[in-house]
C-alpha positions as MATLAB code, in Angstrom:
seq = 'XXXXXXXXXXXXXXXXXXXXXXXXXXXXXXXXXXXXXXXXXXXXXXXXXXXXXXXXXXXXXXXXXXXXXXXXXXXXXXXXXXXXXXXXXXXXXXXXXXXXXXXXXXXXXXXXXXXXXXXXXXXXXXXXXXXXXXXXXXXXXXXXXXXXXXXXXXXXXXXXXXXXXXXXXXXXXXXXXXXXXXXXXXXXXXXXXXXXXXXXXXXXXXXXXXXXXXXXXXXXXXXXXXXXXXXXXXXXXXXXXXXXXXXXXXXXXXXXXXXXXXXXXXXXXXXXXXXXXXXXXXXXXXXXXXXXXXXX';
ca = [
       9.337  -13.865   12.573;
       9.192  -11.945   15.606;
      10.995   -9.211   15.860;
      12.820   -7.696   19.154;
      11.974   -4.481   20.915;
      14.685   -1.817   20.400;
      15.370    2.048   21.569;
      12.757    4.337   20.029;
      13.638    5.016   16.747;
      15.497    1.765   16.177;
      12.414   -0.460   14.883;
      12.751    0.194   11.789;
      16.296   -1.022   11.199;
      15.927   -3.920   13.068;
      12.900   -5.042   10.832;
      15.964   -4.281    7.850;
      17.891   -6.423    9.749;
      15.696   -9.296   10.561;
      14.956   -9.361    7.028;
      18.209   -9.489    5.631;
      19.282  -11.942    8.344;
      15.988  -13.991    7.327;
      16.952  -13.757    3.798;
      20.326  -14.888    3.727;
      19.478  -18.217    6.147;
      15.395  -18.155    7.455;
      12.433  -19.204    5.847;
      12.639  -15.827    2.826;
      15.542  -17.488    0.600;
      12.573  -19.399   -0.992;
      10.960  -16.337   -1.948;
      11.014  -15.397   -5.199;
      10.921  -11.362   -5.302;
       9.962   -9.629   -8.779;
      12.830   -7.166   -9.916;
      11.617   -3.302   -9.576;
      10.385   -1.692  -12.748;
      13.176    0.229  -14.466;
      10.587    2.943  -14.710;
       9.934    2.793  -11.111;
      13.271    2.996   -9.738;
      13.443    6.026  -12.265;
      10.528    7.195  -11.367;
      11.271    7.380   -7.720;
      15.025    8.942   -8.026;
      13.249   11.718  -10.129;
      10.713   12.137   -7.032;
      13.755   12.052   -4.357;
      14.683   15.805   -5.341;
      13.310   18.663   -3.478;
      11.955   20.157   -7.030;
      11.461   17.297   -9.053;
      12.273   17.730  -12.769;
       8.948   17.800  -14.577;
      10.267   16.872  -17.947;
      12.028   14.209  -16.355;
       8.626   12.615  -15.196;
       6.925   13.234  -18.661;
       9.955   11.414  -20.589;
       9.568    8.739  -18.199;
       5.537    8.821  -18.653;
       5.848    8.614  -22.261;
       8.567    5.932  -22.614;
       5.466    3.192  -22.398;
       2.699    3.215  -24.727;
       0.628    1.564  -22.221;
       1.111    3.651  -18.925;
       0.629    6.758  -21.497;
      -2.312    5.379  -22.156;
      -3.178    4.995  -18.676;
      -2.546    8.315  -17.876;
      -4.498   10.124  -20.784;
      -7.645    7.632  -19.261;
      -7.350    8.907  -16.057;
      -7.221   12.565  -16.995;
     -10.340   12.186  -18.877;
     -12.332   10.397  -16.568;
     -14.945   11.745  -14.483;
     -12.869   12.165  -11.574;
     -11.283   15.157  -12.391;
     -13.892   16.539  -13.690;
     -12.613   17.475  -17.763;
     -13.599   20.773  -19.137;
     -13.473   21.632  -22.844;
     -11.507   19.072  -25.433;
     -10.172   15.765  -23.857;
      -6.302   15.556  -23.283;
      -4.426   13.769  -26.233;
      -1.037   14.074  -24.918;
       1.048   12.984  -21.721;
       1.810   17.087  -21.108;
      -1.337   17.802  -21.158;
      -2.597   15.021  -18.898;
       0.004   15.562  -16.569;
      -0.877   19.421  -16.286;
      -4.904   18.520  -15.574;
      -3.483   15.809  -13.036;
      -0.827   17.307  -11.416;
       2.317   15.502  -10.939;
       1.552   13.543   -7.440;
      -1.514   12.074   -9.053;
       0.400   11.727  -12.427;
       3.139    9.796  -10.493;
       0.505    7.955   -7.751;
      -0.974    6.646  -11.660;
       2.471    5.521  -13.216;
       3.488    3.803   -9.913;
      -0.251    1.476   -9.914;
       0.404    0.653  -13.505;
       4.434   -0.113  -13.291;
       3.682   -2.004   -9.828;
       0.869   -4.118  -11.495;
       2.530   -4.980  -14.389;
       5.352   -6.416  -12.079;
       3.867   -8.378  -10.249;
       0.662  -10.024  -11.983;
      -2.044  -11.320  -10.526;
      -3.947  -14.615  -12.236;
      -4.899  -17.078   -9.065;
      -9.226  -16.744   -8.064;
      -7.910  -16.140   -4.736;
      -7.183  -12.664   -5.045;
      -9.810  -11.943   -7.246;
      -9.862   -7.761   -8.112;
      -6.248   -7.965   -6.011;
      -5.273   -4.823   -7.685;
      -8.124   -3.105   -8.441;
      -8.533   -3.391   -4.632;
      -5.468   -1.978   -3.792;
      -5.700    0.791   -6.118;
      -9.414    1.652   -4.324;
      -7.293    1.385   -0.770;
      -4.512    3.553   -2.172;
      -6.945    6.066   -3.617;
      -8.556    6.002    0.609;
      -5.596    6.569    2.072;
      -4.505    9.243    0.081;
      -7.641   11.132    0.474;
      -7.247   10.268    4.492;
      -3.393   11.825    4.453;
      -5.484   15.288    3.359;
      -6.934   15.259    6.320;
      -3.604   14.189    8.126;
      -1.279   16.709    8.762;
       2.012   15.487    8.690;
       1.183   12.417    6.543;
       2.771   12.356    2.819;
      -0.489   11.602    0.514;
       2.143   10.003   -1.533;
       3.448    7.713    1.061;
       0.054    7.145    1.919;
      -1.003    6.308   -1.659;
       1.857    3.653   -1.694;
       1.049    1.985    1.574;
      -2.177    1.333    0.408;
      -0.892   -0.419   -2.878;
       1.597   -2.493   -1.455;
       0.032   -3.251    1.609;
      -1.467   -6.525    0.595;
       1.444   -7.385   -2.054;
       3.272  -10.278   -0.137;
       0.112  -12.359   -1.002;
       0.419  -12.471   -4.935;
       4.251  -13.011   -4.443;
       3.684  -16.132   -1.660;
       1.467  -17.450   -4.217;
       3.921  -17.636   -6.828;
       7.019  -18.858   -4.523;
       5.282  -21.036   -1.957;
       3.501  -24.373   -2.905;
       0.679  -25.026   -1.124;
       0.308  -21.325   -0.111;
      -3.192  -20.833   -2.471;
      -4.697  -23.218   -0.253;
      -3.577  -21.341    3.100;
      -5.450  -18.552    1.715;
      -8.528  -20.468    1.847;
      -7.712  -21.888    5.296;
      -6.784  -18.578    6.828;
      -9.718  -16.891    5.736;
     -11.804  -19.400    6.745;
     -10.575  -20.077   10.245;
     -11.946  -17.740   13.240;
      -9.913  -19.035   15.856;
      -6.426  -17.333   14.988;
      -6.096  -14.257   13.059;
      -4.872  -14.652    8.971;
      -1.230  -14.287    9.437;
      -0.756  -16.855   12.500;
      -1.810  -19.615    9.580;
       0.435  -18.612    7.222;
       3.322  -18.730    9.671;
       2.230  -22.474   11.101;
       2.139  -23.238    7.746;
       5.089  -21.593    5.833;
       7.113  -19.911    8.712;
       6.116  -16.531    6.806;
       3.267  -14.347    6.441;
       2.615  -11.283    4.221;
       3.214   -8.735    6.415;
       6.960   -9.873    6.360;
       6.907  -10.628    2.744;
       5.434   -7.444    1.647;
       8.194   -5.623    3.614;
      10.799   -7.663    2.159;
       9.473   -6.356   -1.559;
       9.914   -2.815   -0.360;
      13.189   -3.170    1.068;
      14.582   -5.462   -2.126;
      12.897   -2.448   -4.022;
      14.542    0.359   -2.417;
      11.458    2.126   -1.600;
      10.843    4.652    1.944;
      11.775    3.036    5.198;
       8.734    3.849    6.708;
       6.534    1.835    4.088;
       8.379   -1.083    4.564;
       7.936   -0.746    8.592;
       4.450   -0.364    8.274;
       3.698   -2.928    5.984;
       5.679   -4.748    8.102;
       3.634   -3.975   11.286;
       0.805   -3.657    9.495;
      -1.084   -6.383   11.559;
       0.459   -5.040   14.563;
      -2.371   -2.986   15.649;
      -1.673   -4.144   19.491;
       1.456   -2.016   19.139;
      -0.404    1.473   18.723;
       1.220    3.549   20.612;
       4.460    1.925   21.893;
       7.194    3.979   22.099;
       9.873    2.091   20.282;
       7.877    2.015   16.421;
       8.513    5.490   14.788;
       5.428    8.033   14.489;
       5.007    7.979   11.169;
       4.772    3.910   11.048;
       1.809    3.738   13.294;
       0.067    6.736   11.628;
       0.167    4.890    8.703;
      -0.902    1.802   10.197;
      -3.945    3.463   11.831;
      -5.129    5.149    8.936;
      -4.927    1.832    6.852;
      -7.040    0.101    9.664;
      -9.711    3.304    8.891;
      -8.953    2.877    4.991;
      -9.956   -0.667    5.139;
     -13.296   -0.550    7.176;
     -14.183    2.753    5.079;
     -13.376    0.241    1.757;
     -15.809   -2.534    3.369;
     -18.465    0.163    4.156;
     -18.589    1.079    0.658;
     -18.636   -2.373   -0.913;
     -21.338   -3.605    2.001;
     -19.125   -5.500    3.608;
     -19.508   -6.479    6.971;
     -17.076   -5.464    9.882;
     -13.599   -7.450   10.321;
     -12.222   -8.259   12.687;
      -9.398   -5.970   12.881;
     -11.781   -3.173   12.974;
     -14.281   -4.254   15.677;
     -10.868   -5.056   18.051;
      -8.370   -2.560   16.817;
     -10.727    1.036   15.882;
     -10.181    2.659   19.580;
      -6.502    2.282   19.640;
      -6.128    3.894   15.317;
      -8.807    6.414   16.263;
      -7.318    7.568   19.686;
      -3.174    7.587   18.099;
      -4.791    9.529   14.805;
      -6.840   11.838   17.550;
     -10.116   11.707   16.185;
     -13.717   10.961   16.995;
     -16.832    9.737   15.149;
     -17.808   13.031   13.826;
     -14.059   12.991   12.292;
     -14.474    9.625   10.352;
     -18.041   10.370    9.368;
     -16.528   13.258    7.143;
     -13.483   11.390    6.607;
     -15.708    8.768    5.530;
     -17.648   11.177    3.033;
     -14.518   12.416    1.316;
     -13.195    9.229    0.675;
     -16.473    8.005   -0.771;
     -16.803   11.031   -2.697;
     -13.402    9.573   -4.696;
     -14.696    5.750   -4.921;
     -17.942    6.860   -6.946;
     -16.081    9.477   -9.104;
     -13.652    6.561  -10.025;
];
């Protein structure tokens, strides 16, 4: 689905548009798009205010047993370092998390439970995500300008068109294994010969039916797009985020011993020169964002 140059500043609406026009009559109406969590949608009109309401976000915490739960085990993990007795209630894990982190660990759990994920082709699909959400966060630090929050959820939804393409499109499990397989056209050009979609668009297409920030949905959107760095009719703070998910990714590969993709060895110049930094930059970026993988 290729969509049009505009006026700078117009991109974003006309990927809103192309969806909905590709909803209503293209190759989406097939696609079968998981409501939003009732928690989330809470969850994020209690985070549109200025000065969120703090009670609010603990009543919302502690309406599931399970994300409660979640919560309390992150508090008392390693990563954040517990002093003294554990936590044993949602306050009191909230307090020793703070509320971004509180509300970066209710959004993971509500957003996984949504949308499962049972197929061997995205094996560790969300514990993945989770470990690219937790890198770009810890990248937006360093970002000025750059929401960590926004960052947090671009790096959990980035990937989440694949789990819903696998449950809506036959024959897409084994398009997986041809994409990934094939070296002579990038991932998303085989999903579009073979399903006139890819998960770029159908990842957007979750944000916007979710109602979540225009600017996630444009970069996930885009988020193959790394040709377009720079170009002067995608907003700022799309190809920020783009960039630092290229960075987030190869940082993620270094750490598991990956080898370097693609994207990386063609794309790093353009993410590195639009985030202005150098090597000595993303050798300390790289340290911080380690730092967070091995407390986890």
């Amino acid at each position: 689905m290729p969509i049009p140059t505009t006026a700078a500043g117009g991109k974003t609406q006309q990927i809103r548009d192309d969806l909905d026009q590709s909803r209503r009559r293209g190759p989406l109406q097939q696609i079968q798009i998981p409501p939003c969590p009732e928690l989330l949608a809470q969850l994020q009109q209690a985070m549109s205010h200025a000065e969120p309401d703090l009670n609010l976000v603990a009543r919302i915490a502690s309406s599931d047993v399970a994300m409660a739960a979640t919560l309390l085990r992150t508090a008392n993990s390693p990563l954040f370092k517990p002093v003294g007795l554990p936590c044993s209630t949602v306050g009191q894990a909230m307090t020793r998390l703070g509320l971004r982190e509180s509300v970066a660990v209710m959004t993971g759990f509500l957003v996984r439970h949504a949308i499962p994920v049972n197929a061997p082709q995205l094996a560790r699909f969300w514990e993945r995500s989770t470990k690219r959400a937790v890198a770009m966060a810890t990248i937006a630090r360093e970002l000025p300008g750059l929401s960590p929050d926004l960052a947090h959820s671009f790096g959990l939804f980035l990937h989440v068109g694949m789990p819903v393409l696998l449950q809506s499109v036959r024959g897409y499990g084994a398009t997986m294994v041809e994409a990934g397989a094939r070296i002579d056209r990038p991932f998303i050009a085989t999903e579009n010969a073979n399903h006139r979609t890819d998960h770029a668009v159908v990842g957007a297409l979750v944000i916007r039916a979710w109602n979540l920030p225009a600017p996630l949905m444009a970069g996930i959107r885009l988020h193959h797009d790394y040709a377009a760095l720079g170009h002067g009719d995608i907003e700022p703070e799309t190809h920020t985020l783009i960039a630092a998910g290229l960075i987030a990714e190869h940082l993620m590969r270094r750490h598991e011993g990956l080898p370097e993709d693609a994207d990386w060895a063609g794309h790093h110049g353009d993410a590195m020169r639009w985030l202005h930094i150098g090597w000595d930059e993303l050798a300390l970026w790289e340290e911080a964002v380690n730092a967070q993988f091995d407390a986890a």
